[in-house]
DRENBA-975035 format. One record per residue (C-alpha): z, x, y; residue in three letters; residue number from 1. Coordinates in pm, whole numbers. Example, Ala and Ser with C-alpha at 12.3 -4.5 7.8 and 13.67 -1.06 7.14 Angstrom:
BEGIN
<site><up>780</up><east>1230</east><north>-450</north><residu>ALA</residu><num>1</num></site>
<site><up>714</up><east>1367</east><north>-106</north><residu>SER</residu><num>2</num></site>
***
This chain:
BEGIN
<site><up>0</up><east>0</east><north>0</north><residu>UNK</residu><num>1</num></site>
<site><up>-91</up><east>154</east><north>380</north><residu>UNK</residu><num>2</num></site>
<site><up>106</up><east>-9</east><north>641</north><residu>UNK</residu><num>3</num></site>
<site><up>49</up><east>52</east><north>1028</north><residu>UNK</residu><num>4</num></site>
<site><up>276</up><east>-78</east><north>1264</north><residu>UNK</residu><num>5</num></site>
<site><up>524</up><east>-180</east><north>1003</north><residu>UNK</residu><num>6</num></site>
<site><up>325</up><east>-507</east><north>972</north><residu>UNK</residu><num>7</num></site>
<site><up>-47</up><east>-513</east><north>927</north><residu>UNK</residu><num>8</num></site>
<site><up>-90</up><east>-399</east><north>560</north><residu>UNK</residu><num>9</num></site>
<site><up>-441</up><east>-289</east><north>375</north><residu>UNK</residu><num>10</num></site>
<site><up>-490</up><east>-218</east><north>-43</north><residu>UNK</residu><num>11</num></site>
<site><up>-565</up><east>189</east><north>-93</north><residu>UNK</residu><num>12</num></site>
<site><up>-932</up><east>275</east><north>-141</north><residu>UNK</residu><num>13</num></site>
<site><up>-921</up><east>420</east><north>-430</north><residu>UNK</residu><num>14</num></site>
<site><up>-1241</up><east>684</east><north>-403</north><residu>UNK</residu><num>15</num></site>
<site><up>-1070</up><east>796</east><north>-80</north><residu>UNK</residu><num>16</num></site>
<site><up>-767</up><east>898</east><north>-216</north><residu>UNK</residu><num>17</num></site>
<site><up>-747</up><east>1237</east><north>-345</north><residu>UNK</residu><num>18</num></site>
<site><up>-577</up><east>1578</east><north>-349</north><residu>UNK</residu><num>19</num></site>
<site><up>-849</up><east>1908</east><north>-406</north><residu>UNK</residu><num>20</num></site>
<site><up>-751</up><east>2328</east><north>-428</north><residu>UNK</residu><num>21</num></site>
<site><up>-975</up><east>2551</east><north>-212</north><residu>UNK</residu><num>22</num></site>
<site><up>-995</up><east>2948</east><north>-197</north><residu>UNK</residu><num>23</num></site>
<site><up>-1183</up><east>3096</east><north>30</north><residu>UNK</residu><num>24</num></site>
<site><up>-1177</up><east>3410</east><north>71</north><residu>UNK</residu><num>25</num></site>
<site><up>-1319</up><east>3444</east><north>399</north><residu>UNK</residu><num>26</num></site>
<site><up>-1029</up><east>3225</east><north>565</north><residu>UNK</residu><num>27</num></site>
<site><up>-673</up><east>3335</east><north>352</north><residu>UNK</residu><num>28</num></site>
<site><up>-540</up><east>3486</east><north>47</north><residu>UNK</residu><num>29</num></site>
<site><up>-407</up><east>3163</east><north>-90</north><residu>UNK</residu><num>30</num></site>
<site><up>-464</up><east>2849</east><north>-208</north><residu>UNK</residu><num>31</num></site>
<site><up>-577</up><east>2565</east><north>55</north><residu>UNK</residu><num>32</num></site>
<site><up>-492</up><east>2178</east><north>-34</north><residu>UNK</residu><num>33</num></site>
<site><up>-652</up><east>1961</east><north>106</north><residu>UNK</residu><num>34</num></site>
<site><up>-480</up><east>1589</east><north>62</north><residu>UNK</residu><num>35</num></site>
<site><up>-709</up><east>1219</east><north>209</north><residu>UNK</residu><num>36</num></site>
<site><up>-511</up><east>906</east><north>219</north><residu>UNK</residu><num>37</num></site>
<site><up>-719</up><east>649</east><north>350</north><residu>UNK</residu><num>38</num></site>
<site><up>-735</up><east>264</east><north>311</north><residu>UNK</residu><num>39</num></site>
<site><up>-1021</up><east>-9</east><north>268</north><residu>UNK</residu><num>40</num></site>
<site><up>-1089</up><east>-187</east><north>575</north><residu>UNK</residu><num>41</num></site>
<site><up>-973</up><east>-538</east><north>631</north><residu>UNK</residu><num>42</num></site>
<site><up>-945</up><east>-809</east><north>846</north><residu>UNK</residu><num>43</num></site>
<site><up>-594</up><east>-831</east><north>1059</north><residu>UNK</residu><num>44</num></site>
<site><up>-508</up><east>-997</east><north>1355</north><residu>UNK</residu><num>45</num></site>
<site><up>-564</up><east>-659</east><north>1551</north><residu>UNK</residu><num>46</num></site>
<site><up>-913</up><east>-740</east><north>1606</north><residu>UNK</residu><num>47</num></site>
<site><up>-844</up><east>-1150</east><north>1653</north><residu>UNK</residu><num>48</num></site>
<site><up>-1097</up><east>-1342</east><north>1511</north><residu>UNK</residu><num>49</num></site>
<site><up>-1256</up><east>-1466</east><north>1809</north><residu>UNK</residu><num>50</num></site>
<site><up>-1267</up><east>-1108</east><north>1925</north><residu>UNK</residu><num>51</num></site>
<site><up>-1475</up><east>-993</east><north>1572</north><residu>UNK</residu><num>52</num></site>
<site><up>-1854</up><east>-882</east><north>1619</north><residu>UNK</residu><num>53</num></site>
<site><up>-2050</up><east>-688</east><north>1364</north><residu>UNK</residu><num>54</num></site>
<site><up>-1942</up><east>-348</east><north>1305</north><residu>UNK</residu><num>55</num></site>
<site><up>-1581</up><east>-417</east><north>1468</north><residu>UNK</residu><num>56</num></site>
<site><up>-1446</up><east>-662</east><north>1286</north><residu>UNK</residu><num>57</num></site>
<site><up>-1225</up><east>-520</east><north>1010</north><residu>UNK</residu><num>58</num></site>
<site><up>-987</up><east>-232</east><north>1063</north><residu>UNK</residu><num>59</num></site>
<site><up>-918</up><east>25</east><north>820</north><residu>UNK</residu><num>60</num></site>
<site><up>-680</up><east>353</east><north>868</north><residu>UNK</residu><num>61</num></site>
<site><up>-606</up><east>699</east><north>718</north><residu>UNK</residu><num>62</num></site>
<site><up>-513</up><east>1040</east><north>714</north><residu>UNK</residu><num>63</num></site>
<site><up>-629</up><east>1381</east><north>612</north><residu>UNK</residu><num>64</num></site>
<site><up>-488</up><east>1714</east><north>630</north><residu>UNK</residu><num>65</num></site>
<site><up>-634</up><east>2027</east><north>513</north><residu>UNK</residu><num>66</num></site>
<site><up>-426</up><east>2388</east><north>461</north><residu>UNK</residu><num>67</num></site>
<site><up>-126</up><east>2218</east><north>309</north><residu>UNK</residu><num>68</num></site>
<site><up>190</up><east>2503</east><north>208</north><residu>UNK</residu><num>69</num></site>
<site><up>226</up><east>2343</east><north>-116</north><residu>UNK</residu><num>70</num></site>
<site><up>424</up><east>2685</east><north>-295</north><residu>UNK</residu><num>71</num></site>
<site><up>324</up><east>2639</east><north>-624</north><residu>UNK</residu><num>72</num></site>
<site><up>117</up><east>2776</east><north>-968</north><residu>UNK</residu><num>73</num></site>
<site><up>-34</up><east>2443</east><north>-1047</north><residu>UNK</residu><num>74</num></site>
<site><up>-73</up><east>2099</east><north>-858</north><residu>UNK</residu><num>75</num></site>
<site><up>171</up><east>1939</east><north>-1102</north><residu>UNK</residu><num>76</num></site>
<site><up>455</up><east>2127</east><north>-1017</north><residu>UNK</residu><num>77</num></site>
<site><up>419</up><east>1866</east><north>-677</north><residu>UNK</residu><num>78</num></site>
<site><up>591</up><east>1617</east><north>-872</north><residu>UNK</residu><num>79</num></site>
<site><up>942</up><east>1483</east><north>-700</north><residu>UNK</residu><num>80</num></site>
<site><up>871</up><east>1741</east><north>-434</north><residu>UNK</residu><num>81</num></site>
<site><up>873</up><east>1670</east><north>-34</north><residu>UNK</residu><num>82</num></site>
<site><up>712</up><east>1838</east><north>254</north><residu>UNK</residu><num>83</num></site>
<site><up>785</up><east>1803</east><north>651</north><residu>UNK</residu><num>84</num></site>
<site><up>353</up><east>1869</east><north>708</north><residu>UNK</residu><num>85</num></site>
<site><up>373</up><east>2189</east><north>954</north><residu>UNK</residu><num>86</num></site>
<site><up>193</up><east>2156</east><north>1288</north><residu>UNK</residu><num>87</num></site>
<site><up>-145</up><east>2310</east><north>1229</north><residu>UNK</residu><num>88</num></site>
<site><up>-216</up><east>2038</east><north>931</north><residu>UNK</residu><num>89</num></site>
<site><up>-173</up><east>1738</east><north>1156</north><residu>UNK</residu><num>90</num></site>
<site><up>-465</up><east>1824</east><north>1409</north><residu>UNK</residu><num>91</num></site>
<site><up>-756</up><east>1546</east><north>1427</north><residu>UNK</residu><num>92</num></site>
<site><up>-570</up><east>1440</east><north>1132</north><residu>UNK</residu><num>93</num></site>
<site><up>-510</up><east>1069</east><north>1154</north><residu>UNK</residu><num>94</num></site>
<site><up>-775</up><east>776</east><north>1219</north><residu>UNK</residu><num>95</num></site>
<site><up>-765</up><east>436</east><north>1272</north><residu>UNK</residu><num>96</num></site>
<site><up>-1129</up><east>408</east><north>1467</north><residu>UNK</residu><num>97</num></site>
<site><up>-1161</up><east>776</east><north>1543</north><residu>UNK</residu><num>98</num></site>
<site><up>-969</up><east>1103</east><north>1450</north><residu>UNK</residu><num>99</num></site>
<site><up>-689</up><east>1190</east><north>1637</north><residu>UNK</residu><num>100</num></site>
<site><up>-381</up><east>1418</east><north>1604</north><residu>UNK</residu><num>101</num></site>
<site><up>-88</up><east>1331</east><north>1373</north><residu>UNK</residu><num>102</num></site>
<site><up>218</up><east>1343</east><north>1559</north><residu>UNK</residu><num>103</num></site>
<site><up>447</up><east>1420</east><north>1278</north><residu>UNK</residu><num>104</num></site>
<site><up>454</up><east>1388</east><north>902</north><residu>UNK</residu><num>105</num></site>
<site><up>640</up><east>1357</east><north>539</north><residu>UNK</residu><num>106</num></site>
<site><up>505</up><east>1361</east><north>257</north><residu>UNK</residu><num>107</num></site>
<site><up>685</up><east>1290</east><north>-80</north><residu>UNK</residu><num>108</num></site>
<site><up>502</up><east>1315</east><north>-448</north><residu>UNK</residu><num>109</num></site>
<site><up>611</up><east>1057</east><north>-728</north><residu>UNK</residu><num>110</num></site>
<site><up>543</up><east>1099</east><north>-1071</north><residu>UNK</residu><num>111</num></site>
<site><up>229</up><east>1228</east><north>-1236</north><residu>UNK</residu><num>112</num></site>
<site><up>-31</up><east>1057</east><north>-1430</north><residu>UNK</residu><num>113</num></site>
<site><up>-332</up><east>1212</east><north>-1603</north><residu>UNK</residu><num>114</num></site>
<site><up>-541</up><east>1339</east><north>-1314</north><residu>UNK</residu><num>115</num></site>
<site><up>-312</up><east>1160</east><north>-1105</north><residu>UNK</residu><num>116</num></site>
<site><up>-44</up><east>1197</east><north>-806</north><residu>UNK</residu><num>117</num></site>
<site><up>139</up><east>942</east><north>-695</north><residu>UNK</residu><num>118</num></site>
<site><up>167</up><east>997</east><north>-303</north><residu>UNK</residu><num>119</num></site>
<site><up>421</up><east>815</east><north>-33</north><residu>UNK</residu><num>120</num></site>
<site><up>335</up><east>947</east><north>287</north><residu>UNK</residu><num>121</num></site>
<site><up>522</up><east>841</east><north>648</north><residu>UNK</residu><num>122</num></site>
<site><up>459</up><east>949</east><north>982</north><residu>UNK</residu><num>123</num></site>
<site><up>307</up><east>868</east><north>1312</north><residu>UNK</residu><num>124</num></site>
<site><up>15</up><east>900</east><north>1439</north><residu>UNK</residu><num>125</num></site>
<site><up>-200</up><east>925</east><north>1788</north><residu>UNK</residu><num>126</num></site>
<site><up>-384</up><east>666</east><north>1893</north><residu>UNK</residu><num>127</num></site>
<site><up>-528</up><east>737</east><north>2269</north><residu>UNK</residu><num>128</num></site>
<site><up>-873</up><east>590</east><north>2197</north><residu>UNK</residu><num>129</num></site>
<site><up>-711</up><east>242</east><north>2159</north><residu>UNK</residu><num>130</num></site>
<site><up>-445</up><east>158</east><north>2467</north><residu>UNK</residu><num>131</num></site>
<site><up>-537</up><east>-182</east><north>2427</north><residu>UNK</residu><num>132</num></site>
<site><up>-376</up><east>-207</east><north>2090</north><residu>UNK</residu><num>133</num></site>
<site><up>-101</up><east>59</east><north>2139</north><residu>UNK</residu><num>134</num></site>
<site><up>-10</up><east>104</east><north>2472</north><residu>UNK</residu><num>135</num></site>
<site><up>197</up><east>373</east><north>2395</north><residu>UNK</residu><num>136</num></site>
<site><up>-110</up><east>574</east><north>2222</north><residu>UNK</residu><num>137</num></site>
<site><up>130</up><east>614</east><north>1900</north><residu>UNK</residu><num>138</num></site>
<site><up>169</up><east>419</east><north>1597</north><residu>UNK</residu><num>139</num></site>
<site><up>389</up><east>441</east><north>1300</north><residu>UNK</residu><num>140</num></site>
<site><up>263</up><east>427</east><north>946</north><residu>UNK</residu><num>141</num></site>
<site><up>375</up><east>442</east><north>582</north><residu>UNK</residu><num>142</num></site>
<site><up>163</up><east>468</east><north>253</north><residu>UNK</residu><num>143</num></site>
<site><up>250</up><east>418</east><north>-103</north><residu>UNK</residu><num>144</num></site>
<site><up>-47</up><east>504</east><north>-342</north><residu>UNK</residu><num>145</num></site>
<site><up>-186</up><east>739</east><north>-591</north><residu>UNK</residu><num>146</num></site>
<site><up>-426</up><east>1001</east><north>-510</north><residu>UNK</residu><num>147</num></site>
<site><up>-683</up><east>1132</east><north>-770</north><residu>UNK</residu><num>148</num></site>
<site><up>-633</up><east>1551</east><north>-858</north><residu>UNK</residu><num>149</num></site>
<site><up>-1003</up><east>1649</east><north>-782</north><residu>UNK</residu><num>150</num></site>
<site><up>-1019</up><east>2030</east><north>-871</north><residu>UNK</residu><num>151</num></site>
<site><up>-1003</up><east>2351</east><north>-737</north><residu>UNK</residu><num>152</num></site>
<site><up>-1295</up><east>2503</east><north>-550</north><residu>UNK</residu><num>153</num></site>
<site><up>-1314</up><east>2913</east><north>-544</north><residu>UNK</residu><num>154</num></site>
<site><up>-1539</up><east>3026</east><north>-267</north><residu>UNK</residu><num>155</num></site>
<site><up>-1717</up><east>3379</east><north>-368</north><residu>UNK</residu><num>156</num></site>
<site><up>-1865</up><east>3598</east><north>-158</north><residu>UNK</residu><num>157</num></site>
<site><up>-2221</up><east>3669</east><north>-196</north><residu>UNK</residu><num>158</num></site>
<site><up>-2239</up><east>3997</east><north>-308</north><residu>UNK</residu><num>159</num></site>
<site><up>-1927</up><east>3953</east><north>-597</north><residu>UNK</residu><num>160</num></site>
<site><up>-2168</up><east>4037</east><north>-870</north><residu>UNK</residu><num>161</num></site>
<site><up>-2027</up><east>3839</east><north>-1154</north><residu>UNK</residu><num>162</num></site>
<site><up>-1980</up><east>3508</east><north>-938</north><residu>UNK</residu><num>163</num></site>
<site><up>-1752</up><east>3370</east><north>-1278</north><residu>UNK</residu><num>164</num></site>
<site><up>-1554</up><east>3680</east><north>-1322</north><residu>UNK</residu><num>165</num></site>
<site><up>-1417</up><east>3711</east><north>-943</north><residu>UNK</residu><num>166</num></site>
<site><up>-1351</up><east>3320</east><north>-944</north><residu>UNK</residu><num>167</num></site>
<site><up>-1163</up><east>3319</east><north>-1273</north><residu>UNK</residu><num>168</num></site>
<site><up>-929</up><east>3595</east><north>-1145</north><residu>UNK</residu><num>169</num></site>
<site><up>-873</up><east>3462</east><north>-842</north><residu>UNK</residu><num>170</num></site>
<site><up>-766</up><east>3124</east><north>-1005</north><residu>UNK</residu><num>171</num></site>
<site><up>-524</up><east>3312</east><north>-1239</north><residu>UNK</residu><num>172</num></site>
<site><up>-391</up><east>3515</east><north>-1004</north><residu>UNK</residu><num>173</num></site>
<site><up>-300</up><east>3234</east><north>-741</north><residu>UNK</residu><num>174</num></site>
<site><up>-256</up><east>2910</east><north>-979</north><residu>UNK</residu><num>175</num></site>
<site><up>-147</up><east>3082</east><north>-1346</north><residu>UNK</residu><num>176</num></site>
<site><up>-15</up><east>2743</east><north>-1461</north><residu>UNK</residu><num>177</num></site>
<site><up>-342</up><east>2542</east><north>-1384</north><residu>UNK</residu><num>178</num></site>
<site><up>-556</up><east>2420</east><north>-1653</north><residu>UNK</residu><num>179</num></site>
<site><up>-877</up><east>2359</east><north>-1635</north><residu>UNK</residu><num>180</num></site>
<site><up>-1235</up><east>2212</east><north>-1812</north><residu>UNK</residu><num>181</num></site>
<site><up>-1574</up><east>2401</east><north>-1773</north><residu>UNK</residu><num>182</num></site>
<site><up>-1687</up><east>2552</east><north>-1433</north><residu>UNK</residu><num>183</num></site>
<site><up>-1917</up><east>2447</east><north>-1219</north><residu>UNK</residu><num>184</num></site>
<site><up>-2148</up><east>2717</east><north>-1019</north><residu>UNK</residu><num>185</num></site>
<site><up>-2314</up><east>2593</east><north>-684</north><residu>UNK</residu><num>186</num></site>
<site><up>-2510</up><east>2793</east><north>-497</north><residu>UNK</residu><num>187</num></site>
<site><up>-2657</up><east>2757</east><north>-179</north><residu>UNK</residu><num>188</num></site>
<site><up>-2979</up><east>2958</east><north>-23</north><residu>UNK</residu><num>189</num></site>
<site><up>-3122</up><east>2940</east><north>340</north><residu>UNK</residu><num>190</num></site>
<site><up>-3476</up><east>2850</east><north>408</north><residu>UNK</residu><num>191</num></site>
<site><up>-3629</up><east>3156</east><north>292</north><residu>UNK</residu><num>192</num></site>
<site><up>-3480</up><east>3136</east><north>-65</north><residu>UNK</residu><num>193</num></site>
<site><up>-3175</up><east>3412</east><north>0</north><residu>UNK</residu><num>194</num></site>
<site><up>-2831</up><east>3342</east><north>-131</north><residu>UNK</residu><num>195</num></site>
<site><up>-2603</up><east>3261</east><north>178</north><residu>UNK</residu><num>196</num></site>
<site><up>-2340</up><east>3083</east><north>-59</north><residu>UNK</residu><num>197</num></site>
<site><up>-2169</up><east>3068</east><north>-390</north><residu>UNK</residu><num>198</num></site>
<site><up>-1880</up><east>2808</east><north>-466</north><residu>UNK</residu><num>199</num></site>
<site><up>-1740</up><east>2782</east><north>-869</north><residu>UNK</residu><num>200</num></site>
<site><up>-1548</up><east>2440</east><north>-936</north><residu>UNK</residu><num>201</num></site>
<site><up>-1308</up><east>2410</east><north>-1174</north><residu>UNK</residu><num>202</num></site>
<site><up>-1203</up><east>2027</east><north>-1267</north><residu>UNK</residu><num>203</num></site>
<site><up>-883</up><east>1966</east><north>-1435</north><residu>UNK</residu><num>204</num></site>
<site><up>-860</up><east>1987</east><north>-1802</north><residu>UNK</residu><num>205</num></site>
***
């Protein structure tokens, strides 16, 4: 359940709910998460009916914060853990029509399911684009719902020579405990057919 305002409620949307691992190492050392929360849109008396036209006349809201401290060897050691979400993870993080900063944060995990996290999540967001709604460009929010484990992604740079060796010991060096199904080599060339990128994804096993 996603709740804004502590009154107008919307159902999860599922395919936009999900937790992913990212190394890259032109950016840091570690692991990046990367966690989206977002709900389906829905008709609520924010937009009043006589108010709806097409294209603004069902509301839907969200988060979605990328480099995440989550401290651990494999994403299911998140279970019954909490995090306070530090500053730098709550820019152009929060949207109701458009993306705006979070204002603050917490996030608690649940229990574990296969491929599966369950997620509560309370905080509040900006809102500046919408003064007619909020006049004080800030809204509260809480949501309840269970976010899909995607993968981890291991960026490798071009000229790594075995593009498989260098991700697999990367992933065992930062997440030991993870285990994981067959990877996944994409590769991405410029116009002229030269290799500007290679990414290996690993799915959960």
């Amino acid at each position: 359940m996603f709740t804004l305002a502590d009154k107008f409620t919307f159902a999860p949307d599922s395919k936009m709910c999900f937790l992913a691992g990212l190394v890259d190492f032109s950016r840091c050392a570690g692991v990046s998460w990367n966690l989206k929360l977002h709900s389906s849109s829905a008709h609520t008396l924010l937009i009043p009916p006589e108010e709806r036209a097409p294209g603004w006349d069902k509301v839907a809201f969200g988060i979605d914060c990328r480099d995440l401290p989550f401290h651990v060897t494999d994403w299911k050691e998140l279970e019954r853990s909490t995090l306070d979400v530090p500053d730098e993870s709550l820019t152009c993080a929060f949207s109701v029509f458009e993306w705006e900063d979070l204002v603050s944060l917490k996030l608690r995990f649940g229990e574990i399911r296969p491929g599966l996290l369950e997620v509560f999540a309370d905080g509040v967001g900006r809102v500046e684009s919408l003064p007619e709604w909020f006049p004080d460009s800030e809204v509260t929010f809480s949501i309840h719902t269970w976010a899909a484990f995607l993968g981890v992604s291991i960026n490798v740079p071009v000229n790594a020579g075995g593009f498989l060796a260098y991700a697999q010991a990367k992933l065992r060096d930062l997440l030991p405990g993870y285990a994981y199904g067959e990877p996944r080599i994409r590769q991405c060339e410029d116009g002229s057919g030269n290799l500007k990128g290679v990414e290996v994804f690993y799915r959960p096993q």
